[in-house]
KEVEXLO-837427 format. One record per atom (N, C-alpha, C): atom name; x, y, z; residue in one letter; residue number from 1. Coordinates in pm, whole numbers. Example, Ala and Ser with C-alpha at 12.3 -4.5 7.8 and 13.67 -1.06 7.14 Angstrom:
<rs>
[N,[1319,-569,780],A,1],
[CA,[1230,-450,780],A,1],
[C,[1320,-330,780],A,1],
[N,[1285,-225,708],S,2],
[CA,[1367,-106,714],S,2],
[C,[1290,3,787],S,2],
</rs>
This chain:
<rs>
[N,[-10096,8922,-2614],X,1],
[CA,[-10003,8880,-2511],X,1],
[C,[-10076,8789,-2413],X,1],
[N,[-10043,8695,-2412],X,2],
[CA,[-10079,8569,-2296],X,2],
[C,[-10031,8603,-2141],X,2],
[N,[-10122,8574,-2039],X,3],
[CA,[-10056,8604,-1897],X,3],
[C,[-10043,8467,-1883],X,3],
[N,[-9936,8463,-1799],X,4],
[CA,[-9928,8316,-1741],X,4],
[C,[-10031,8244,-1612],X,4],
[N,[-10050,8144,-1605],X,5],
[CA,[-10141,8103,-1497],X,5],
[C,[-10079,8077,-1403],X,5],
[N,[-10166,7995,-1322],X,6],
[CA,[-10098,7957,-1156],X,6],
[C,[-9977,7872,-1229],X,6],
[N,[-9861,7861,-1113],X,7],
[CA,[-9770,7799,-1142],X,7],
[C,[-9814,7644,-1098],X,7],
[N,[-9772,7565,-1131],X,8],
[CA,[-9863,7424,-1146],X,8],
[C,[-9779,7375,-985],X,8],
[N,[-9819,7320,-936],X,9],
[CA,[-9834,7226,-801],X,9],
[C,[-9676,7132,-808],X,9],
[N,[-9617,7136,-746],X,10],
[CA,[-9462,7051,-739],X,10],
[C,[-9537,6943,-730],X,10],
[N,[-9494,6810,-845],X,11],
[CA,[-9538,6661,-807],X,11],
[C,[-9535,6655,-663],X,11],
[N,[-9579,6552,-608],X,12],
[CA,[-9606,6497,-500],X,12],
[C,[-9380,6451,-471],X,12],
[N,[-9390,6445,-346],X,13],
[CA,[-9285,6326,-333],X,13],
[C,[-9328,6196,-299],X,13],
[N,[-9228,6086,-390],X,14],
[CA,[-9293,5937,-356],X,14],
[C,[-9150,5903,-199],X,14],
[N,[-9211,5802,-141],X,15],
[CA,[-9191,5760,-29],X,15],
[C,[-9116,5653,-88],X,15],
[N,[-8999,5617,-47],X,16],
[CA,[-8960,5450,-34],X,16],
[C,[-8861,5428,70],X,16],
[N,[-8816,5310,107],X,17],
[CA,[-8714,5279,154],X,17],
[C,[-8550,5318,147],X,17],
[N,[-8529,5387,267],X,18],
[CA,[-8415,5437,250],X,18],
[C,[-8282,5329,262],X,18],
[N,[-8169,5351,168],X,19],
[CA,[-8111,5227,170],X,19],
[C,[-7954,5337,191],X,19],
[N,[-7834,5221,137],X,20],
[CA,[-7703,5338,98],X,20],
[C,[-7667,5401,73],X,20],
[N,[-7715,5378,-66],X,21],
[CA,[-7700,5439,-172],X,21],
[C,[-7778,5624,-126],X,21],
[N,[-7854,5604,-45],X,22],
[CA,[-7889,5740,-16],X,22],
[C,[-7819,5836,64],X,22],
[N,[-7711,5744,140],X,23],
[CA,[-7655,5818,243],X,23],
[C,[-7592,5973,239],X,23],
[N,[-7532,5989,100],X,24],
[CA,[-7473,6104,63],X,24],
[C,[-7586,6230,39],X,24],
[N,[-7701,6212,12],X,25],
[CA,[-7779,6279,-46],X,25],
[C,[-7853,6321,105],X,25],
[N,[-7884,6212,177],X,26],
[CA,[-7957,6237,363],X,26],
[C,[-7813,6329,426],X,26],
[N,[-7703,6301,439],X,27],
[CA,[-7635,6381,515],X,27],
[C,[-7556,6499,526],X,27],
[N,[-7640,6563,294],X,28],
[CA,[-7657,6678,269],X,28],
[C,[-7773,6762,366],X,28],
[N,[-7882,6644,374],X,29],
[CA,[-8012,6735,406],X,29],
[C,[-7979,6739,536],X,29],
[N,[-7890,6679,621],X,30],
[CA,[-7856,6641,779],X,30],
[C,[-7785,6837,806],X,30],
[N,[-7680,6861,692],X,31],
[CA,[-7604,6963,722],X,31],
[C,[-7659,7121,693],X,31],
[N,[-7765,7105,580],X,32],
[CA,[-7837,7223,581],X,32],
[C,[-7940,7235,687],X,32],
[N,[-8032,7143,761],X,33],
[CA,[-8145,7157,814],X,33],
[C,[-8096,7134,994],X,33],
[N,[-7958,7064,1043],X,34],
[CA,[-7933,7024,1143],X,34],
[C,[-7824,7125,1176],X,34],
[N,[-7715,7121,1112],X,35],
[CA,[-7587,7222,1094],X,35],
[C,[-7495,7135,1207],X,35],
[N,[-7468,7214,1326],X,36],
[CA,[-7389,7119,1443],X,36],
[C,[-7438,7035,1502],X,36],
[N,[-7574,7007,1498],X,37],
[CA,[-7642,6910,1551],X,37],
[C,[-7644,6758,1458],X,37],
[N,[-7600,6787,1318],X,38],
[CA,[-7600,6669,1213],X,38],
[C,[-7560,6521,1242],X,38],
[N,[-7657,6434,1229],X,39],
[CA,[-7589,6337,1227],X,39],
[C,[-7483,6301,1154],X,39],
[N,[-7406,6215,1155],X,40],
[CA,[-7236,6176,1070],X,40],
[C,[-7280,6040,1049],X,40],
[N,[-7206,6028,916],X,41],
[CA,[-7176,5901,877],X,41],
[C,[-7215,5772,922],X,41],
[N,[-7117,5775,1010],X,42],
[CA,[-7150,5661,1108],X,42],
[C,[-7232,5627,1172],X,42],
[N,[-7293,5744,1246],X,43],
[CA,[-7444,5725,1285],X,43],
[C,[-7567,5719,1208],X,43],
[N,[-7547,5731,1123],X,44],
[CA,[-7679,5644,984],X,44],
[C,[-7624,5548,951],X,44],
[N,[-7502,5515,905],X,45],
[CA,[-7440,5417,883],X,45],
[C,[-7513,5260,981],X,45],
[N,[-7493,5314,1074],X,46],
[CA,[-7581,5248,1231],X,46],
[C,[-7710,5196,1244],X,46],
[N,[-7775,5333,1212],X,47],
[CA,[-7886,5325,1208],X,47],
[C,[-7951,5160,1068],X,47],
[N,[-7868,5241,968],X,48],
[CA,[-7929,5156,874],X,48],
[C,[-7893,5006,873],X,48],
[N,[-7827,4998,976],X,49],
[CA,[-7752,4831,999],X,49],
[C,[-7881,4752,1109],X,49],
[N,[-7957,4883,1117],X,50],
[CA,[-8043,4755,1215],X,50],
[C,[-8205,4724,1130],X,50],
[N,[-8186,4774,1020],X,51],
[CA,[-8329,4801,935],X,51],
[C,[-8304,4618,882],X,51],
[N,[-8419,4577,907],X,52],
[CA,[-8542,4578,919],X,52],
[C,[-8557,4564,1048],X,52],
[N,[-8453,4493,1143],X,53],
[CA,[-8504,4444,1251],X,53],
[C,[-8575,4526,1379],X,53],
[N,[-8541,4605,1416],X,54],
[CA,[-8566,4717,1512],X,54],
[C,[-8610,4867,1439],X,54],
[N,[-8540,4911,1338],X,55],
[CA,[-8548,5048,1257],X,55],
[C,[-8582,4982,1120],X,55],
[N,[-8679,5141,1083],X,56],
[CA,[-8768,5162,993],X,56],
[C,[-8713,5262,940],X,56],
[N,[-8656,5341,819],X,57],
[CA,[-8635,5430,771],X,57],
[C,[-8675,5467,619],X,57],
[N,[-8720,5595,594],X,58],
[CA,[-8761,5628,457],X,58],
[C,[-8756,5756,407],X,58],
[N,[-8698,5734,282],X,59],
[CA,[-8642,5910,175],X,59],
[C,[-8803,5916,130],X,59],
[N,[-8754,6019,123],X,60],
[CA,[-8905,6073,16],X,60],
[C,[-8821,6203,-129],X,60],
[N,[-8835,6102,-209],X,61],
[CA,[-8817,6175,-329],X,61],
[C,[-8925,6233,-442],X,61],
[N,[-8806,6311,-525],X,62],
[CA,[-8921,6421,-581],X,62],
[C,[-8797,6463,-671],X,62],
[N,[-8870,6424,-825],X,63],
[CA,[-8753,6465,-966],X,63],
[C,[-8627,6342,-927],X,63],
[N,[-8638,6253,-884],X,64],
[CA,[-8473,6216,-878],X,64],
[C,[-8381,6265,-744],X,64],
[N,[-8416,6299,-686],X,65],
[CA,[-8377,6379,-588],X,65],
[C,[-8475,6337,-415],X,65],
[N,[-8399,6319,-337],X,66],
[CA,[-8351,6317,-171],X,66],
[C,[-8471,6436,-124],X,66],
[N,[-8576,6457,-74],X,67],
[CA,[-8626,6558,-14],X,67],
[C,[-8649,6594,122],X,67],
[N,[-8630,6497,177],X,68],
[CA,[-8685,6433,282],X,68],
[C,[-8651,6280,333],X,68],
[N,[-8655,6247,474],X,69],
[CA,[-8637,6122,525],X,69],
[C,[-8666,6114,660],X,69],
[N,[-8730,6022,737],X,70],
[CA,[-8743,5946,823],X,70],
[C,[-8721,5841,913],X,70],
[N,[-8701,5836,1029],X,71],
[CA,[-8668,5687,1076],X,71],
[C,[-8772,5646,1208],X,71],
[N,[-8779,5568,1233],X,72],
[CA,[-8882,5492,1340],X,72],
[C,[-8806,5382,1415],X,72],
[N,[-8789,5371,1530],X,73],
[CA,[-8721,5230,1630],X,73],
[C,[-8860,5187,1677],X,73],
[N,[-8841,5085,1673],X,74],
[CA,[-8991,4991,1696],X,74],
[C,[-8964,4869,1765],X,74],
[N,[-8977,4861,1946],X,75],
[CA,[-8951,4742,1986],X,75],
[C,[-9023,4721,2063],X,75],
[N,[-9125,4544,2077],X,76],
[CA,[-9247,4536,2178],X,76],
[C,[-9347,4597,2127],X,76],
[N,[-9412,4695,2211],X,77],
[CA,[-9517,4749,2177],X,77],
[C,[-9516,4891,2187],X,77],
[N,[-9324,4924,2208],X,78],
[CA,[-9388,5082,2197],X,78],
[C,[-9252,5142,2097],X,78],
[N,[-9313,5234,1978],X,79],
[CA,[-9193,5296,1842],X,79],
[C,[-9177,5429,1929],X,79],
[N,[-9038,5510,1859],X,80],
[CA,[-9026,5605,1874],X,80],
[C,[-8982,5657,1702],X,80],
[N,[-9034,5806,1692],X,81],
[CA,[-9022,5852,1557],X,81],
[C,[-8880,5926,1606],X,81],
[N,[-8749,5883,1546],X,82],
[CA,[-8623,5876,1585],X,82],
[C,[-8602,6051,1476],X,82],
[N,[-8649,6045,1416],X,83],
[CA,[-8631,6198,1274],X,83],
[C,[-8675,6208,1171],X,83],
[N,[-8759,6329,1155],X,84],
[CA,[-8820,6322,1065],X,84],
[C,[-8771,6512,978],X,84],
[N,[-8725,6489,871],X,85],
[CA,[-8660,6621,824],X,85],
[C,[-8686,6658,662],X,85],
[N,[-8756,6739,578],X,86],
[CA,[-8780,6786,509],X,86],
[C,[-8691,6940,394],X,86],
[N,[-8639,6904,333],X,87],
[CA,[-8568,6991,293],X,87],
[C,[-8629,7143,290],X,87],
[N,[-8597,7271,314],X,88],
[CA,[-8645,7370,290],X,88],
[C,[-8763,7406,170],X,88],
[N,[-8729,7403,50],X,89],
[CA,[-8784,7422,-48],X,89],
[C,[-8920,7316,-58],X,89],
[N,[-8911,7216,12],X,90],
[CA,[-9049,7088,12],X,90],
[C,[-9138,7111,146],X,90],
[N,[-9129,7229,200],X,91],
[CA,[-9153,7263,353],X,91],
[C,[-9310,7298,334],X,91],
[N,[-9382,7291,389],X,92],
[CA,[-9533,7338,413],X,92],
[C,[-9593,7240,258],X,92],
[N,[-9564,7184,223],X,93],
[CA,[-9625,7104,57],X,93],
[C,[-9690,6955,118],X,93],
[N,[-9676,6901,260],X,94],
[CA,[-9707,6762,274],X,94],
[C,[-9627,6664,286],X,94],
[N,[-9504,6698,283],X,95],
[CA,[-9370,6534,248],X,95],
[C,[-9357,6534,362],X,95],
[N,[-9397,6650,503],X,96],
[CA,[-9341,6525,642],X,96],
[C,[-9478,6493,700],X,96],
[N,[-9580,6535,671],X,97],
[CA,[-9709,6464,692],X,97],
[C,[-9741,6381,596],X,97],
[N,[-9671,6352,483],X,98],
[CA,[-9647,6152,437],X,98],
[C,[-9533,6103,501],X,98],
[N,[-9419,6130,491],X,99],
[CA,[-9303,6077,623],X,99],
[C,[-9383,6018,790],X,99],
[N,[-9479,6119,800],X,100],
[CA,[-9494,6028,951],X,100],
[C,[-9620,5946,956],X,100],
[N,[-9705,5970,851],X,101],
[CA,[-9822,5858,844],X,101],
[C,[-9789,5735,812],X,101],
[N,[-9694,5735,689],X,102],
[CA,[-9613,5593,676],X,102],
[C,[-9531,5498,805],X,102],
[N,[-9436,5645,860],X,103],
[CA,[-9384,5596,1025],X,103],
[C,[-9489,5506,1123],X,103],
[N,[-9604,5596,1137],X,104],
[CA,[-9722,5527,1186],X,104],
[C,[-9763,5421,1161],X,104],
[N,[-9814,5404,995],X,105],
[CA,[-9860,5271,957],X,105],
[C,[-9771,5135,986],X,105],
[N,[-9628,5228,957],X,106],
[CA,[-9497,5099,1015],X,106],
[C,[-9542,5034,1158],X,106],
[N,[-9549,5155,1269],X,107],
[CA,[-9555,5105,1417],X,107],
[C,[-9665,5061,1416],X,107],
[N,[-9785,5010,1367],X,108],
[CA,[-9904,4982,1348],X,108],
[C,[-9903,4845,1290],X,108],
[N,[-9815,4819,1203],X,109],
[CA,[-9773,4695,1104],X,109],
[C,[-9717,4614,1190],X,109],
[N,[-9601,4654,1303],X,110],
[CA,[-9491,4576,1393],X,110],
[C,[-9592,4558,1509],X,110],
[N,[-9706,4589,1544],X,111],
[CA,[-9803,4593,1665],X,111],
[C,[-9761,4698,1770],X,111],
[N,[-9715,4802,1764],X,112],
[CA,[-9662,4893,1857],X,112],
[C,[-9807,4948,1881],X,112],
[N,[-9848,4968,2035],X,113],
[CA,[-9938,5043,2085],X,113],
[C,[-9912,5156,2126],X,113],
[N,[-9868,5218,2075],X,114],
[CA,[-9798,5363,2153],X,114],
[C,[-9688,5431,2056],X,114],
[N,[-9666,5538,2049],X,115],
[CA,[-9518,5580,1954],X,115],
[C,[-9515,5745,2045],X,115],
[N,[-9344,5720,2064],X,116],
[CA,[-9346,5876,2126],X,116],
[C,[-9262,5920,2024],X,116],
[N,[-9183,6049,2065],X,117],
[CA,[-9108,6148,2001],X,117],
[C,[-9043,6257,2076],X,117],
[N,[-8958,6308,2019],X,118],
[CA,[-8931,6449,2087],X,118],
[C,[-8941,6571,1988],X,118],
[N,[-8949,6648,2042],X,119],
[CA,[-8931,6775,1950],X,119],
[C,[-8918,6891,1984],X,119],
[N,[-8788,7007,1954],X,120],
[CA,[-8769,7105,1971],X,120],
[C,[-8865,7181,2084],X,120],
[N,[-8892,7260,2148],X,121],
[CA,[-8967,7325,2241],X,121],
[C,[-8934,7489,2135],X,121],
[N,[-8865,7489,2048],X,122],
[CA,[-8910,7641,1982],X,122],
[C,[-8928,7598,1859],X,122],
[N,[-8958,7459,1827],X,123],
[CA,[-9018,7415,1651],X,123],
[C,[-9189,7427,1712],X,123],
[N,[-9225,7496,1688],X,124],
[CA,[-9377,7540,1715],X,124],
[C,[-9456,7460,1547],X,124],
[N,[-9355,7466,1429],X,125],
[CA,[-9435,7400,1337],X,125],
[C,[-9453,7262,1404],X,125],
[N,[-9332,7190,1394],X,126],
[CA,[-9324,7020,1376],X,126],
[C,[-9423,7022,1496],X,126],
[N,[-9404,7098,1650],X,127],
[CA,[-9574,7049,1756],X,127],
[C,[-9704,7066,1684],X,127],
[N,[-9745,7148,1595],X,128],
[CA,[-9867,7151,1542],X,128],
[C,[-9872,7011,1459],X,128],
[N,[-9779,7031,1352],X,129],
[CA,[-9812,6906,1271],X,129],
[C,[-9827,6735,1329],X,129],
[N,[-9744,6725,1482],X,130],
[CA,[-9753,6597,1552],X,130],
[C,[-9902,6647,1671],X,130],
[N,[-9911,6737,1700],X,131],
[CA,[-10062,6812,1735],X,131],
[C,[-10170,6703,1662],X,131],
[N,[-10190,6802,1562],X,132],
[CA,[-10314,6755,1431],X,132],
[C,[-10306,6561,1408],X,132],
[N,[-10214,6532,1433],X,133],
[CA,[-10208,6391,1417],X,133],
[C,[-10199,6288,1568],X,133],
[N,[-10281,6381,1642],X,134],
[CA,[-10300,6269,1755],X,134],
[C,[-10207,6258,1892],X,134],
[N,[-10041,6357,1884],X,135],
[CA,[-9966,6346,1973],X,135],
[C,[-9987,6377,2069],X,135],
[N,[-9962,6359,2243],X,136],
[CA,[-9986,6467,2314],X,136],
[C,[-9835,6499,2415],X,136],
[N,[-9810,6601,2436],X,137],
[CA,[-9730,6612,2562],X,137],
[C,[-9721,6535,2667],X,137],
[N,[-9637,6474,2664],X,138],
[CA,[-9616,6417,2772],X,138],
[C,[-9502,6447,2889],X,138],
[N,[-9427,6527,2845],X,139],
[CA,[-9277,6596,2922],X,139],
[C,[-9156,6671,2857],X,139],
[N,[-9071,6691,2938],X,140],
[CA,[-9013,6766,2819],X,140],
[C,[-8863,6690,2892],X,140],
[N,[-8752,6678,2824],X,141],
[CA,[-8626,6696,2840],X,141],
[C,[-8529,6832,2853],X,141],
[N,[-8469,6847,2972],X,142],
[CA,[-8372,6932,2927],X,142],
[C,[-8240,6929,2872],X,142],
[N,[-8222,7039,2806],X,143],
[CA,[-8054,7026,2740],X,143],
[C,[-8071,6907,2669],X,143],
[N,[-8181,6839,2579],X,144],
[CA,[-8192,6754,2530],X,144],
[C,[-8056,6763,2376],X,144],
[N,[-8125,6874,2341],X,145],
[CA,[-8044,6842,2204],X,145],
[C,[-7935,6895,2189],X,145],
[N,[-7825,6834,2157],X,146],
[CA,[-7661,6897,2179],X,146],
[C,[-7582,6929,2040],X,146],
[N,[-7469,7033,2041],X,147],
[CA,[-7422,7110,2133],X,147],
[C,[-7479,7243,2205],X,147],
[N,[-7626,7276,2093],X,148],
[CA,[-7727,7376,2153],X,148],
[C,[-7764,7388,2280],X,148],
[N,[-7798,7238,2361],X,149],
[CA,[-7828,7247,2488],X,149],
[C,[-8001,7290,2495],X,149],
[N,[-8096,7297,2354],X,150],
[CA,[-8209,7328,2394],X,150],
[C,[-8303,7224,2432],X,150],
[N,[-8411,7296,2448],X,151],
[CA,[-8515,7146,2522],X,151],
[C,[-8584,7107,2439],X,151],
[N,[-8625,6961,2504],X,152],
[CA,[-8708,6905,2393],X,152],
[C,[-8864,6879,2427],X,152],
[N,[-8997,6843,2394],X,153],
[CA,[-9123,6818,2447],X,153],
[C,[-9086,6682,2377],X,153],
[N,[-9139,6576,2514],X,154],
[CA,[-9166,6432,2480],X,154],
[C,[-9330,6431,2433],X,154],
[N,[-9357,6404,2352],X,155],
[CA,[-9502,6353,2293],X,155],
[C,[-9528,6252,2277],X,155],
[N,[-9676,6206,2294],X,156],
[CA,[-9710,6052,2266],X,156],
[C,[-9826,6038,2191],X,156],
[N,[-9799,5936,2074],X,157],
[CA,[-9953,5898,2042],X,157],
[C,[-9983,5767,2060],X,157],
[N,[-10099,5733,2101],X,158],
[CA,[-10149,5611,2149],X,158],
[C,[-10220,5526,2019],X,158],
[N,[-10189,5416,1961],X,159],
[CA,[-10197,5340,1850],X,159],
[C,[-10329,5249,1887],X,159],
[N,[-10367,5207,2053],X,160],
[CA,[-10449,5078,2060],X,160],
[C,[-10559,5068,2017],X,160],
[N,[-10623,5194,2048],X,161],
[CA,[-10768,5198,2025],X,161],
[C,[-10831,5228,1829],X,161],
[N,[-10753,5214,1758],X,162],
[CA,[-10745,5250,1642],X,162],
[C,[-10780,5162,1552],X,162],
[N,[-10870,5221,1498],X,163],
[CA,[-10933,5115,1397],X,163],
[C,[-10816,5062,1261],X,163],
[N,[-10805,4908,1228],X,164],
[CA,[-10720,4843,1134],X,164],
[C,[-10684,4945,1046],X,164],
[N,[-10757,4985,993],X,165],
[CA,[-10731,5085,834],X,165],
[C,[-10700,5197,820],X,165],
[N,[-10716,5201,981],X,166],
[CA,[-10638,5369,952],X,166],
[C,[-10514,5374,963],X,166],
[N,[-10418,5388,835],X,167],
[CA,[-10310,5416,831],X,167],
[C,[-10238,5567,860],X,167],
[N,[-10209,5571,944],X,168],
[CA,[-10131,5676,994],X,168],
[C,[-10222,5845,948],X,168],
[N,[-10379,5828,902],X,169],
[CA,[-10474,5909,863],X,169],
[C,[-10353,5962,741],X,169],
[N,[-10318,5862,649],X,170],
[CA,[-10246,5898,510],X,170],
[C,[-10343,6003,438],X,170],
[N,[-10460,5987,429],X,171],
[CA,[-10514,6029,357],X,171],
[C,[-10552,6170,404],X,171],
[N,[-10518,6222,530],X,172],
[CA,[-10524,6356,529],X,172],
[C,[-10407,6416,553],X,172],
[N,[-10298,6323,578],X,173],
[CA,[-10157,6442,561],X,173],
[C,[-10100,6475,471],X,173],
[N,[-10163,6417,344],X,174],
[CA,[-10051,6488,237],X,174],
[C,[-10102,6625,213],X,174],
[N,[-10199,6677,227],X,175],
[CA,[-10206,6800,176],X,175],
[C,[-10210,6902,324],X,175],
[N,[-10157,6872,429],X,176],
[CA,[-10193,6994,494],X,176],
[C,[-10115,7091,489],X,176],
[N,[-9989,7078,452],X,177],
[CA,[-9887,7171,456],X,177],
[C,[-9775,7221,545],X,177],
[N,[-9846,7161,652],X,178],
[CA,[-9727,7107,802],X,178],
[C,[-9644,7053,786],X,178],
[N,[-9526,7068,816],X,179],
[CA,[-9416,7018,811],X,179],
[C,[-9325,7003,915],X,179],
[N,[-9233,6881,924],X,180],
[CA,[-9148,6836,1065],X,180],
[C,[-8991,6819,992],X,180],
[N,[-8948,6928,1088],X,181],
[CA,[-8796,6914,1064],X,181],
[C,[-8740,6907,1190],X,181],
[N,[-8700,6770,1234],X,182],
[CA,[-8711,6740,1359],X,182],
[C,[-8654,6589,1378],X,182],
[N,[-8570,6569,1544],X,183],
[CA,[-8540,6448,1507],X,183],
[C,[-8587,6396,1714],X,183],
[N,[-8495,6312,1736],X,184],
[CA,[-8537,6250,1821],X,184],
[C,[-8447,6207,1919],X,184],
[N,[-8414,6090,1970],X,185],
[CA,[-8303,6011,2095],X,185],
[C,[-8240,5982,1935],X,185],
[N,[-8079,5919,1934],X,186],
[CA,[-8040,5881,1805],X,186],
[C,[-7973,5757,1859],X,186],
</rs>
């Protein structure tokens, strides 16, 4: 009788450009991971009407399949990471620590010196994982996120002093296992 071994490692998810055609599949992951807070239609719809010019957005798939997605507003010299959300089952594996190194390398690409964010004040993951990558507190909002009414921590990471090649430190977020389910101003 054979025992079975470790169960083998879920491929990676690949990163690309989020387009239309994804919309149905993002505002599945909007209603399991957001619930009353979900964005609608229209407001991605929106969003994606200003890509390339101002917004940056990106799915991260895995099998054929939506796992994850991102967006970034990038104007002048300072981005904001607008949401960054990971489906349950892809959670602690690395897909939103590639979601926001790519975000990064974007605001890095457009010359942004600076990128803030918000995030939950009881998502204690998504602060570690924007933690480990350089963010810091900078304030918090109240009654930020609606119809919940909870608060949010404004964070900042500072882009200037950063050497060319480091892209969003890609090379150490895919494996940490942190994960951001989390969004931003919309």
């Amino acid at each position: 009788m054979t025992t079975p071994g470790p169960a083998a490692a879920p491929a990676p998810a690949v990163l690309r450009v989020m387009t239309a055609a994804d919309l149905n599949a993002v505002l599945g992951l909007e209603l399991e991971l957001f619930g009353e807070e979900s964005w609608s239609r229209p407001m991605l719809e929106g969003e994606l009407a200003q890509v390339p010019g101002s917004r940056h957005y990106l799915v991260a798939e895995q099998d054929g399949q939506v796992v994850g997605y991102a967006g970034l507003l990038a104007a002048g010299t300072q981005a904001d990471v607008v949401t960054i959300a990971v489906t349950g089952r892809r959670q602690g594996q690395g897909t939103g620590a590639a979601l926001l190194a790519a975000l990064l390398a974007e605001a890095r690409r457009r010359g942004c010196t600076e990128v803030f964010l918000e995030v939950r004040v009881d998502n204690l993951r998504a602060q570690g994982l924007y933690r480990s990558r350089g963010f810091e507190q900078v304030g918090i909002r109240r009654g930020y996120y609606q119809p919940s009414g909870a608060d949010a921590l404004v964070m900042r990471r500072s882009l200037a002093a950063e050497p060319a090649g480091r892209a969003g430190d890609a090379a150490g977020d895919a494996g940490t296992g942190a994960e951001a389910t989390e969004r931003g101003a919309r």
